[in-house]
N, C-alpha and C positions, 0 to 999 in steps of 0.2 A: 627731568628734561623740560627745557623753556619751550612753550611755545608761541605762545606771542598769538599774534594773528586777530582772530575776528571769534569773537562768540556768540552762538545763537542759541537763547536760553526757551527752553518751551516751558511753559510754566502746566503744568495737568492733576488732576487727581490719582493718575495713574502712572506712576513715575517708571516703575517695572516695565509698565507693559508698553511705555513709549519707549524706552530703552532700546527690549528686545525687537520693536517696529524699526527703530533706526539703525542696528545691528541688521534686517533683514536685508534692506537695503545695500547697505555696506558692502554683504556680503554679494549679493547680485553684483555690484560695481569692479568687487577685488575680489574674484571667491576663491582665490591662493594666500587670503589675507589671513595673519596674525592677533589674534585677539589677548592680548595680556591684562591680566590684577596692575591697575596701576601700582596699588599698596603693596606687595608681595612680590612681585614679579613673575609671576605663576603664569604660564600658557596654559590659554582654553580653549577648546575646540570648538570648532561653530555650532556641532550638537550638543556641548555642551549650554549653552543659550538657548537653548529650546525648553529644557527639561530640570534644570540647575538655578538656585539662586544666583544670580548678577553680582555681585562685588560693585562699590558703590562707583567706584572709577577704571577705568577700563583706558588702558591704549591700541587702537586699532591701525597696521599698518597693512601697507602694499600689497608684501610679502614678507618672509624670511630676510632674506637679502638687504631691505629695506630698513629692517630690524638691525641687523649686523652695521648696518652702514651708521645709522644713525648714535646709535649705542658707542660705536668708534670716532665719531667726527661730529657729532652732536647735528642741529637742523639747519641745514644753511643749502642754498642752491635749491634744485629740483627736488630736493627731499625734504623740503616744507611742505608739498603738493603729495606726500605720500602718506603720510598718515592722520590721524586724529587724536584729540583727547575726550573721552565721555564721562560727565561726573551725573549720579542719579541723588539728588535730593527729595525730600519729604515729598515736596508739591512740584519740583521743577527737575528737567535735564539740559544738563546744558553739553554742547556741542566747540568745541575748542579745535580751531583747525589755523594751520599757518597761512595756507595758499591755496585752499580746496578746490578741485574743479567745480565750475559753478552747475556744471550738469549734476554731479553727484548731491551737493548739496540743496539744489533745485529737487531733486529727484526727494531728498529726505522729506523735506520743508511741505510736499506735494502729497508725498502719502502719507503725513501726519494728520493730514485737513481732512483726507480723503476719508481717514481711519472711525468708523460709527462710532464704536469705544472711547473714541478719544477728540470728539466732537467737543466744542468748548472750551477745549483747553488754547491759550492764547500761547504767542509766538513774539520773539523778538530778538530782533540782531543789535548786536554788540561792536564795533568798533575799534 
């Protein structure tokens, strides 16, 4: 599935654990949300990110609904604004979103800085 949109690449030594910081998030914003294996199609459950390795790309949506709709009618309208794409590389993650509320993505970007662990790691939007 295309998403288009804007990417905000964190660049960290700790790819995992900024992942699973930005999944916490997520979940605070949508906690009826969707967490799928990009690669697989595999649905994971938010405890599973707790406790579980990560899979390197991740689609996080709404909800359900959100999932069904878009899967039938691909991203267009308001359901650009409802999900993400998350890819974990060696040293970076990056953040793939259509139309993201900018609260949420504000909110990411804020507890990434915040995060001791993950102090140093630098940040940039994409375009």
């Amino acid at each position: 599935m295309e998403i288009g949109g804007r990417d905000f690449v964190f660049t960290t030594q700790e790819p995992e654990c900024t992942l699973r910081r930005i999944l916490g998030v997520v979940e605070e914003f949508w906690p009826e949300g969707v967490v799928e294996n990009a690669l697989t199609g595999e649905l994971l459950s938010w405890e599973a990110r707790r406790w579980s390795a990560l899979p390197e790309e991740l689609l996080v949506y709404r909800n359900q609904q959100v999932r069904q709709e878009l899967l039938r009618h691909g991203a267009r309208g308001s359901l650009r604004r409802q999900y993400l794409h998350l890819l974990r590389g060696d040293e970076e993650v990056t953040l793939v979103v259509g139309d993201l509320e900018d609260e949420l993505a504000q909110a990411i970007t804020e507890s990434l800085a915040e995060a001791p662990l993950l102090a140093g790691s630098a940040y940039e939007r994409r375009d």
